[in-house]
C-alpha positions in Angstrom: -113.8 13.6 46.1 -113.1 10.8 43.1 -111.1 8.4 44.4 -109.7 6.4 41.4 -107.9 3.1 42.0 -106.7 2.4 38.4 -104.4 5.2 37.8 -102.0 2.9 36.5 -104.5 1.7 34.0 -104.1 -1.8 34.4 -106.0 -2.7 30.8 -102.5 -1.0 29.3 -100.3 -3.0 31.1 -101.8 -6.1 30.5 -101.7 -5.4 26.6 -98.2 -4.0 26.8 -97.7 -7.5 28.5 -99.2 -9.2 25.6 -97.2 -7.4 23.1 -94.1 -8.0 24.5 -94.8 -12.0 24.5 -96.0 -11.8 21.4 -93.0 -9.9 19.9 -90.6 -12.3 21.1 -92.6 -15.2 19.9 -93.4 -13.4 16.5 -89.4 -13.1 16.4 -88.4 -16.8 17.6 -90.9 -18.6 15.2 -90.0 -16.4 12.1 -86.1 -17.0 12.8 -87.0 -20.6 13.1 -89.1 -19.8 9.5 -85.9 -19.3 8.0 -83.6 -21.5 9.7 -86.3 -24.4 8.4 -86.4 -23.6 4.9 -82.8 -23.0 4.9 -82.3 -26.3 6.3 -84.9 -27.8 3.6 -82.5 -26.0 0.6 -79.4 -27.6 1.5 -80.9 -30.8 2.3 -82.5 -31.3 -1.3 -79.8 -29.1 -3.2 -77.0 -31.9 -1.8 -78.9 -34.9 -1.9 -80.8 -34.5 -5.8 -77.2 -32.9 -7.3 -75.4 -35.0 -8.3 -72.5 -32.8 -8.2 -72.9 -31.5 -4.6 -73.3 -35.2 -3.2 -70.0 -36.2 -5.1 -68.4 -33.5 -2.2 -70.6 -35.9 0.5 -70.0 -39.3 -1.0 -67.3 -41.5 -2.8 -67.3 -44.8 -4.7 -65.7 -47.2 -3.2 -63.2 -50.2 -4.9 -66.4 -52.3 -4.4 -68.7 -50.3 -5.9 -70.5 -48.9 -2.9 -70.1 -45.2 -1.6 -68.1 -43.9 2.0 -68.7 -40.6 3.0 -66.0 -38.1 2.1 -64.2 -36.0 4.9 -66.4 -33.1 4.1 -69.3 -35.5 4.9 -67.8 -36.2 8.5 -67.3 -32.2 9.4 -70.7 -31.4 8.5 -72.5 -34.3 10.9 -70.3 -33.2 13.8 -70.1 -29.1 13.0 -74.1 -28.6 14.1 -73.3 -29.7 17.8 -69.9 -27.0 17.8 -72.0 -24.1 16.3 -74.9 -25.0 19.0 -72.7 -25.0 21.6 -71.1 -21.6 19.7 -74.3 -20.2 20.2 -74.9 -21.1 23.8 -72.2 -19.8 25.3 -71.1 -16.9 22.9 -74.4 -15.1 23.5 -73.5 -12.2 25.9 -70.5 -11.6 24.0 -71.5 -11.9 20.1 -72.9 -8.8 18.4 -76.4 -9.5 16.9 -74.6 -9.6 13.1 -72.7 -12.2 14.2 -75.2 -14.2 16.4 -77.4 -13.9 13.1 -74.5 -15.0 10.8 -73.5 -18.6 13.2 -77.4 -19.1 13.4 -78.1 -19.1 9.5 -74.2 -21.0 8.9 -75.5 -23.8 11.7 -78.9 -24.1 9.4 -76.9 -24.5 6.6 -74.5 -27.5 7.5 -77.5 -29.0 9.4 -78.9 -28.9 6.4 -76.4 -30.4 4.1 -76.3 -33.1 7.3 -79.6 -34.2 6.8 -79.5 -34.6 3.2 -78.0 -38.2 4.3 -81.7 -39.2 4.7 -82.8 -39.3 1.1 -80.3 -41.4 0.6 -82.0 -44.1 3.8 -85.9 -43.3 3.3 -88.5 -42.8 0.7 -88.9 -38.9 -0.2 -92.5 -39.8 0.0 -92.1 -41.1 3.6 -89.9 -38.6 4.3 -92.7 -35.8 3.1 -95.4 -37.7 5.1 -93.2 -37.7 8.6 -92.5 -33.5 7.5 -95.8 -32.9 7.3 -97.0 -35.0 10.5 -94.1 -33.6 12.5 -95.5 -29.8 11.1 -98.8 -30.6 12.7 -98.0 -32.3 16.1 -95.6 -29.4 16.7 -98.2 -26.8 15.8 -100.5 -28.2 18.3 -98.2 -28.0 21.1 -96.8 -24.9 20.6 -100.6 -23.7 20.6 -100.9 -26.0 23.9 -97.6 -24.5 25.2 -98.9 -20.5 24.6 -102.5 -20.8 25.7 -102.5 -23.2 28.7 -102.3 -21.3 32.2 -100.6 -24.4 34.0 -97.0 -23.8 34.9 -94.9 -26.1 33.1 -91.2 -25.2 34.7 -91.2 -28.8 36.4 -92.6 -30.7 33.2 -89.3 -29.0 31.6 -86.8 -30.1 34.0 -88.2 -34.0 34.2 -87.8 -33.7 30.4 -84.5 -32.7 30.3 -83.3 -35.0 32.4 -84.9 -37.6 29.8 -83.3 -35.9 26.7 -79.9 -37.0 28.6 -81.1 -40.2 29.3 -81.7 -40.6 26.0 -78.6 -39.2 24.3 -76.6 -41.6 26.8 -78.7 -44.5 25.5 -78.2 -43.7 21.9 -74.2 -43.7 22.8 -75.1 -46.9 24.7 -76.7 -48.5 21.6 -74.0 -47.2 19.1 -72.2 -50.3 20.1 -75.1 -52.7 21.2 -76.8 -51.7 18.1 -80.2 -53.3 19.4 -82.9 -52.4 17.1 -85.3 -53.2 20.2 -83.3 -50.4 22.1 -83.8 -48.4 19.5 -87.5 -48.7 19.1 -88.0 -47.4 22.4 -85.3 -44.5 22.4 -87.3 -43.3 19.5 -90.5 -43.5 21.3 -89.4 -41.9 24.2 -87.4 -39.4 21.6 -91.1 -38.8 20.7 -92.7 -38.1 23.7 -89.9 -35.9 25.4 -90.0 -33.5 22.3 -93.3 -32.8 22.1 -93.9 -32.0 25.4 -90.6 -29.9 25.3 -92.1 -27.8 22.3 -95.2 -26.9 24.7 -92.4 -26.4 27.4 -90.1 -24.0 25.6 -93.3 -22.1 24.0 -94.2 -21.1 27.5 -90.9 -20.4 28.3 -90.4 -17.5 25.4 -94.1 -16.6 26.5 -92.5 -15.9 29.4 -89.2 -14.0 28.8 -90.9 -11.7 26.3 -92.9 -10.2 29.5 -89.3 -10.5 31.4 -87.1 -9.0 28.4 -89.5 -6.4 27.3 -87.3 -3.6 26.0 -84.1 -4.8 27.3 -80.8 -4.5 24.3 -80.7 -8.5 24.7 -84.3 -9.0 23.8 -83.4 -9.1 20.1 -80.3 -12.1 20.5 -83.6 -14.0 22.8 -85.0 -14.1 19.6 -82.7 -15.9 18.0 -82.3 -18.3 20.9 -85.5 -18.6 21.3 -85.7 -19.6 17.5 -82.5 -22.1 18.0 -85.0 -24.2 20.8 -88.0 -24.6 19.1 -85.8 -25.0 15.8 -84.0 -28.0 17.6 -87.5 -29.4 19.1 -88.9 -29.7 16.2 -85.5 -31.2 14.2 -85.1 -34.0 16.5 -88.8 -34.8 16.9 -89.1 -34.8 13.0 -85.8 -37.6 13.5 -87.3 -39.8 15.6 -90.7 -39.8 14.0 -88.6 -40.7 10.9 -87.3 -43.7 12.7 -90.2 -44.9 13.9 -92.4 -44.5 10.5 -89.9 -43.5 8.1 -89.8 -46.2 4.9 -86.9 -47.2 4.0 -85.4 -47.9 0.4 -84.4 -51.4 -0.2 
């Protein structure tokens, strides 16, 4: 009598495993895909014409330029549609979650168009491009390593709002010393957050395999590593970026 241990078959459940992970993360990064060159559209489009930055900035009596009112919605809207996001998930359809993801990549977009007018688009290219290939590496780091990093996340978090309440902090001390080192640690946080939050959708695509929300995880999934790699891109800019004169 053949006794056979394996009727499970345990080589199919591992690669259903595999899939599943895979299929979330193929769905988070190619969200992200979209939400980045959207971002990159707006940017350049209202930065380089000349009359979509009139709707950003005015002259001034003195011959300088203020931003316009439109200018002040979109640097605050990102945060609302975030926090949109965040806590609308469970009761947005996936149209809609779809429709506040692409808006919020938009108007971040249009937000960071401010930046040509600070740096050197060739500066500005040279921090993209690093940014691209630091986050590449820990998202690789993130997916392939077999150490648990669920306490690595929470010391990290707890250093994203350290540094958010030293930014607020330095908006009035407006030390570039400060500065320096809240870009630094800026730095550091993010990219081990993008190894962090790689796991982490590694992870719920094994968890979420099949269930109806697996498809709005996607898009969350994308809006994490979107905002990793946004704000380490900012304070790598800070740190390297040139400045016009």
């Amino acid at each position: 009598m053949e006794t056979n241990f394996r009727n499970t078959n345990i080589d199919k459940i591992e690669y259903a495993t595999v899939v599943g992970e895979n299929k979330l993360l193929r769905s988070s990064f190619s969200w992200m895909a979209l939400a980045m060159l959207l971002t990159s559209l707006s940017a350049l489009l209202f930065a380089f014409t000349p009359g979509l930055t009139a709707l950003l900035l005015e002259p001034t009596e003195f011959g300088g330029f203020k931003p316009t009112m439109l200018a002040y919605v979109v640097m605050f809207a990102p945060l609302a549609f975030v926090l949109a996001i965040n806590f609308g998930l469970n009761k947005m359809s996936f149209p809609l979650l779809i429709g506040l993801f692409v808006a919020y990549s938009i108007v971040n977009g249009i937000s960071f168009s401010f930046i040509f007018f600070v740096y050197n688009v060739g500066s500005i290219v040279n921090v993209f491009l690093s940014t691209t290939a630091l986050f590449a590496v820990m998202a690789i780091a993130g997916y392939t390593t077999k150490t648990d990093l669920t306490k690595l996340g929470s010391i990290l978090m707890i250093g994203v709002i350290g540094i958010v309440i030293a930014s607020l902090i330095n908006m009035f001390l407006k030390s570039s010393g400060m500065d320096y080192i809240i870009s630094i640690l800026g730095v550091v946080i993010f990219t081990g957050l993008t190894a962090y939050d790689v796991q982490k959708i590694k992870n719920l695509g094994h968890e979420a395999q099949g269930s109806a929300i697996a498809s709005k995880l996607g898009i969350m999934g994308a809006l994490t590593l979107y905002l990793d790699f946004i704000n380490l891109f900012m304070f790598l800019l800070r740190l390297f970026g040139g400045r016009k004169d």
